[in-house]
C-alpha positions in Angstrom: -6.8 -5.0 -48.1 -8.2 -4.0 -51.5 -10.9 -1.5 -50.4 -8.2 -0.1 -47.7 -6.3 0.4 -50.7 -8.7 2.0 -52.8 -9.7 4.0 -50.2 -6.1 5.4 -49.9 -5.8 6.3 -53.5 -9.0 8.4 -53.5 -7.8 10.2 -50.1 -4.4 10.7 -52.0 -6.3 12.4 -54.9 -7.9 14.8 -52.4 -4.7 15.7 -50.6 -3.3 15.8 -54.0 -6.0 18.8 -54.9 -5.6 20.9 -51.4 -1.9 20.6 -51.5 -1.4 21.8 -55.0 -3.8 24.2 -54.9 -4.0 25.7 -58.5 -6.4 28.0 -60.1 -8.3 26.8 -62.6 -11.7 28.1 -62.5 -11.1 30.4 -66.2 -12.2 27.8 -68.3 -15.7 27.5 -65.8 -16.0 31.7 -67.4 -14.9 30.7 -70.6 -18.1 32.8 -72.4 -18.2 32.3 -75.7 -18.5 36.2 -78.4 -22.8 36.1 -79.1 -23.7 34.3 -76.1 -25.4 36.0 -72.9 -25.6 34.8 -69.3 -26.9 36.5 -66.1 -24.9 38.6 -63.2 -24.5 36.8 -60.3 -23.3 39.2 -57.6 -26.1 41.1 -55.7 -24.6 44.1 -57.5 -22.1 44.4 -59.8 -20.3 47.4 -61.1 -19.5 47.7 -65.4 -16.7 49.7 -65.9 -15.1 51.8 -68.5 -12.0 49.6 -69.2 -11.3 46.1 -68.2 -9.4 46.4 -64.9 -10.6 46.8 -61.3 -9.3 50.7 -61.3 -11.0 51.8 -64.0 -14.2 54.6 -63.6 -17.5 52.7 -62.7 -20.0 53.2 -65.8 -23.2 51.6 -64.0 -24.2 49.4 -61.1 -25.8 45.7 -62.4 -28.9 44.3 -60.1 -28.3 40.4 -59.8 -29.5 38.7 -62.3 -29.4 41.4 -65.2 -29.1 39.7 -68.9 -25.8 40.5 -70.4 -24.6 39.6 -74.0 -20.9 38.9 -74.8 -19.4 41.3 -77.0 -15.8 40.0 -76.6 -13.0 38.5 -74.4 -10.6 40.5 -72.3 -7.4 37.9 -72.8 -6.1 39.3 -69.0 -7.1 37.2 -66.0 -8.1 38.8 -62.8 -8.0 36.4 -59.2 -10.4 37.7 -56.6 -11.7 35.2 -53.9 -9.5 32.3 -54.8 -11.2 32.9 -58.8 -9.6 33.3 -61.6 -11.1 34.7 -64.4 -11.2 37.0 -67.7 -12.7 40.7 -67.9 -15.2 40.7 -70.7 -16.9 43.5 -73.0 -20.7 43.3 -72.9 -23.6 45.1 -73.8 -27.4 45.1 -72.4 -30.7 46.9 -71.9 -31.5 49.5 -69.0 -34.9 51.3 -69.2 -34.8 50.4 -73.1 -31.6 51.9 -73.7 -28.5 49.9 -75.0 -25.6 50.1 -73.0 -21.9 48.8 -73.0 -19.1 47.8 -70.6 -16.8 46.0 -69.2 -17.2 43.1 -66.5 -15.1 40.7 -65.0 -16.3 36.9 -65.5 -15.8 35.9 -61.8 -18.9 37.5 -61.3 -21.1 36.4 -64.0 -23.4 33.3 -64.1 -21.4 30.2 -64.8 -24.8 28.1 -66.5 -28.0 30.4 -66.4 -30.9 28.5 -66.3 -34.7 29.5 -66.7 -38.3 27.7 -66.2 -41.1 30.1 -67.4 -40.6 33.7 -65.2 -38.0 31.7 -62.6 -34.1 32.2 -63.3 -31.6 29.8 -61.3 -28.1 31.2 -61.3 -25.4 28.9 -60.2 -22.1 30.8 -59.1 -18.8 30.3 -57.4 -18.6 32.4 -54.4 -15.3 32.2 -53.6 -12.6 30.2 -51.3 -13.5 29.5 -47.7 -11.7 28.1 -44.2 -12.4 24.8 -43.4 -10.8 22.8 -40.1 -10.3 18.9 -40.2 -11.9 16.8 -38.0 -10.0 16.2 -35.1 -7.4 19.0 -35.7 -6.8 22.6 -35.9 -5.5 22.2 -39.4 -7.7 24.0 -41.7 -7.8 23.9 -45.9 -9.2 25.6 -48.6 -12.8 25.1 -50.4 -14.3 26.4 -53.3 -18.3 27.5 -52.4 -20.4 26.8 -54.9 -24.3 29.0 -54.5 -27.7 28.7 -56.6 -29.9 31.7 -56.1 -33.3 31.6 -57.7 -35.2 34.9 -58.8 -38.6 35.5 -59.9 -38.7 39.0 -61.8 -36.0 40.0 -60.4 -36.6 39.2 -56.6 -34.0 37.0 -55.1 -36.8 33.8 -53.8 -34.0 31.8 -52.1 -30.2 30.8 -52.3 -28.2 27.8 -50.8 -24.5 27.2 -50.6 -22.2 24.5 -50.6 -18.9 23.1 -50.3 -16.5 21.6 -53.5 -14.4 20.2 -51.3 -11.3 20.9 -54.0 -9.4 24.2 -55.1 -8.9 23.0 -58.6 -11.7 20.8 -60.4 -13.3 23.5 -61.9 -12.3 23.3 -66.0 -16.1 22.7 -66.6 -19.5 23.4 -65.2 -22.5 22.0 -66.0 -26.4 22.5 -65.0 -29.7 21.7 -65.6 -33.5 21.4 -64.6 -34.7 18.0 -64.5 -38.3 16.6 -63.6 -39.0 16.2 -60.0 -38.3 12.5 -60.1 -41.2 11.4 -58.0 -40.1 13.0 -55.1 -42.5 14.2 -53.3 -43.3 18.2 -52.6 -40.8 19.1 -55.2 -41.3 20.9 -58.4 -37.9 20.6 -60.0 -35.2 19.1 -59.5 -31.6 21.2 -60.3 -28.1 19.1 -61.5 -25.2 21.0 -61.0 -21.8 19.4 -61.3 -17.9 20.6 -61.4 -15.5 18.6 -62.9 -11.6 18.9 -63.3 -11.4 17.8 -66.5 -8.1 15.4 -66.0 -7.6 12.0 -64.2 -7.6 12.1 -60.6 -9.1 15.5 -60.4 -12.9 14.3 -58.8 -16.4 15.6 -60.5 -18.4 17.0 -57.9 -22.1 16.8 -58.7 -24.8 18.2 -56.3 -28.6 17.8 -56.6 -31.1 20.4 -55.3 -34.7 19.9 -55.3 -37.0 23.1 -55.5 -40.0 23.2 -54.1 -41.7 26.3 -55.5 -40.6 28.5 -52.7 -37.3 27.3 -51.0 -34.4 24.9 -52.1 -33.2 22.1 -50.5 -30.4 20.0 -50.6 -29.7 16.6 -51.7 -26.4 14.2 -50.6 -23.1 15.1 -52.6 -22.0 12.5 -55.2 -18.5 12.4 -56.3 -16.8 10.4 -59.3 -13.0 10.5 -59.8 -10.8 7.9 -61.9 -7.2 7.4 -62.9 -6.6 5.9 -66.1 -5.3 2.1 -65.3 -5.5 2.3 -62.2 -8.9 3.0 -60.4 -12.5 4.5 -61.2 -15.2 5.7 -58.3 -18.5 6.7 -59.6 -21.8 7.5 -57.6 -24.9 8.5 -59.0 -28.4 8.6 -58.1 -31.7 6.4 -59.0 -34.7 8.5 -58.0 -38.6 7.2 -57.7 -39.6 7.2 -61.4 -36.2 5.8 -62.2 -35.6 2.1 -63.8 -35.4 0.1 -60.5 -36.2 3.2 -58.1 -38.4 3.2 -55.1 -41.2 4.9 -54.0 -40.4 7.8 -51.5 -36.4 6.6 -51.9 -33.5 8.0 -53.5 -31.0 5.5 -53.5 -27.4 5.4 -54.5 -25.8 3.6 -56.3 -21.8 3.0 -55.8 -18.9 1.9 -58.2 -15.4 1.1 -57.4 -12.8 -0.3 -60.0 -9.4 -1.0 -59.4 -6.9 -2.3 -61.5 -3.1 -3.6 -59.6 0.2 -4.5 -61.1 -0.4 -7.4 -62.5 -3.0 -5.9 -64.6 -5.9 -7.9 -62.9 -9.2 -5.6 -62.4 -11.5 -5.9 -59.6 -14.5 -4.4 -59.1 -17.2 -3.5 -56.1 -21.1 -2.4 -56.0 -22.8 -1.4 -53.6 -25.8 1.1 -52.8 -27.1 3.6 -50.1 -30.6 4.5 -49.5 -32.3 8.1 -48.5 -36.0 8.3 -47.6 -37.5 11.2 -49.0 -39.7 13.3 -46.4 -40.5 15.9 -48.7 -37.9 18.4 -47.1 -34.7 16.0 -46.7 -33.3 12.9 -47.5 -32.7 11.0 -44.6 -30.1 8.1 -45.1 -31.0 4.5 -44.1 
C-alpha cells in the first residue's frame, strides 16, 4: 500500500507539471552583464533593437562567442521558451561588433575540453501521445551539439518530460568513469527549483566522434511528505562494477502521523561500449 502510494504522489507531481503548464525557462537565460556563452541555433540573426521586427544587423554561425553587454528586461516566448533579448558584442574577421539577441537561442551552460565546445540547448516544446491513448502532452527537448572549430561533430536530443522545471540548468564534463570506449562523460540536469517540481538529469557519454545516451534519472521531493532520488555509481566509483553502471534508488515518505519510511533499491546497466543495456 505504501509504494502504491508513493507511486501516486510522484504521478500526481507530473500531471501536476503538464496540467499547469507555466513558463519558466527565463531564469535557465538568466546571463549575467561580463559573462559570454555560445549561440546555439545553426544560425542566428543580431538585430538592431531588441524585438523580433527589428532590421537584421548580421547572421551568427552556431557556436559563435558572444559577451553580455546587458539585459533587455522584456521577455519574448517562441517554441514554448520564454526568455529575455540581450545586448552583446563579439568578434567577426577581427572586427568588434554589437547587437541585440534574444536568450532563447543562446547556450544555456557552454562547455569546452581543449578545441571541442559542447553546447547544451532547449529546443523547444514538442507532441507527445500517452501510451494507450490518443491523448497527447507537451515536452520540453533538451539537445547537446558538439563542434570542433566550428564544425557541428554530432548532436542528440531528448525529452524533459515537464513544461516547467526549468529555473536552473546545470552542466559539466566529467571523467569517463571507467566506461569503456568513452572519452568524456557530459552531466546535464534541469531542475524546477521548488518542491514537487522533479530535477531531470541526463548523462551522455562521448566517445570522441559520436554521443550516446545514458538512462534518465529523476529526483523530486515535497517537503514532509516524500523524497525520490536516483543517481548513478559508475565503474571507478566507491562500490561500482566493472563494465556496470548501476543505479541506485531512494524513496522517503513521511504519513500523517508523522512516521517516515524509507526504501532502497538498485538497477543495473551493462556497459557495451555504445549502450547501456539494463539487467
Amino acid at each position: 500500500m505504501k509504494k502504491y502510494l508513493l507511486l501516486v504522489s510522484l504521478v500526481a507531481v507530473f500531471l501536476s507539471a503538464y496540467s499547469q503548464g507555466e513558463l519558466t525557462t527565463q531564469y535557465c537565460y538568466a546571463f549575467e552583464k561580463g559573462t559570454s556563452t555560445y549561440t546555439f541555433n545553426d544560425s542566428m540573426n543580431l538585430r538592431t533593437a531588441p524585438r523580433l521586427k527589428a532590421a537584421v544587423r548580421d547572421t551568427l554561425a552556431m557556436g559563435t562567442e558572444v559577451f553580455i553587454d546587458e539585459k533587455i528586461d522584456s521577455l519574448m516566448t517562441a517554441s514554448g521558451k520564454e526568455a529575455p533579448w540581450y545586448l552583446v558584442h563579439y568578434t567577426k574577421n577581427t572586427e568588434n561588433r554589437t547587437g541585440y539577441v534574444w536568450g532563447g537561442n543562446l547556450c544555456l551552460n557552454p562547455m569546452r575540453r581543449t578545441d571541442i565546445k559542447f553546447l547544451i540547448g532547449l529546443k523547444g516544446l514538442a507532441k507527445r501521445k500517452s501510451k494507450g491513448s490518443n491523448e497527447s502532452f507537451d515536452v520540453m527537448v533538451a539537445e547537446l551539439k558538439v563542434l570542433r572549430n566550428d564544425s557541428l561533430l554530432d548532436r542528440v536530443s531528448w525529452d524533459l518530460w515537464s513544461t516547467e522545471g526549468f529555473a536552473y540548468n546545470g552542466s559539466r564534463v566529467l571523467p569517463a568513469s571507467g566506461l569503456k570506449d568513452v572519452k568524456y562523460l557530459l552531466q546535464t540536469l534541469f531542475s524546477g527549483g521548488a518542491c514537487g517540481i522533479p530535477t531531470i538529469t541526463q548523462y551522455l557519454a562521448w566517445t570522441g566522434e559520436k554521443l550516446l545516451l545514458l538512462p534518465q534519472l529523476m529526483s523530486v521531493a515535497d517537503a514532509g511528505v516524500f523524497s525520490h532520488d536516483e543517481q548513478f555509481v559508475f565503474p571507478t566509483d566507491k562500490n561500482g562494477k566493472p563494465g556496470t553502471i548501476i543505479k541506485t534508488i531512494e524513496d522517503e515518505e513521511t504519513d500523517e502521523k508523522e512516521h517516515t519510511t524509507s526504501k532502497k533499491s538498485t538497477m543495473r546497466f551493462i556497459w557495451n561500449g555504445e549502450k547501456a543495456i539494463k539487467q
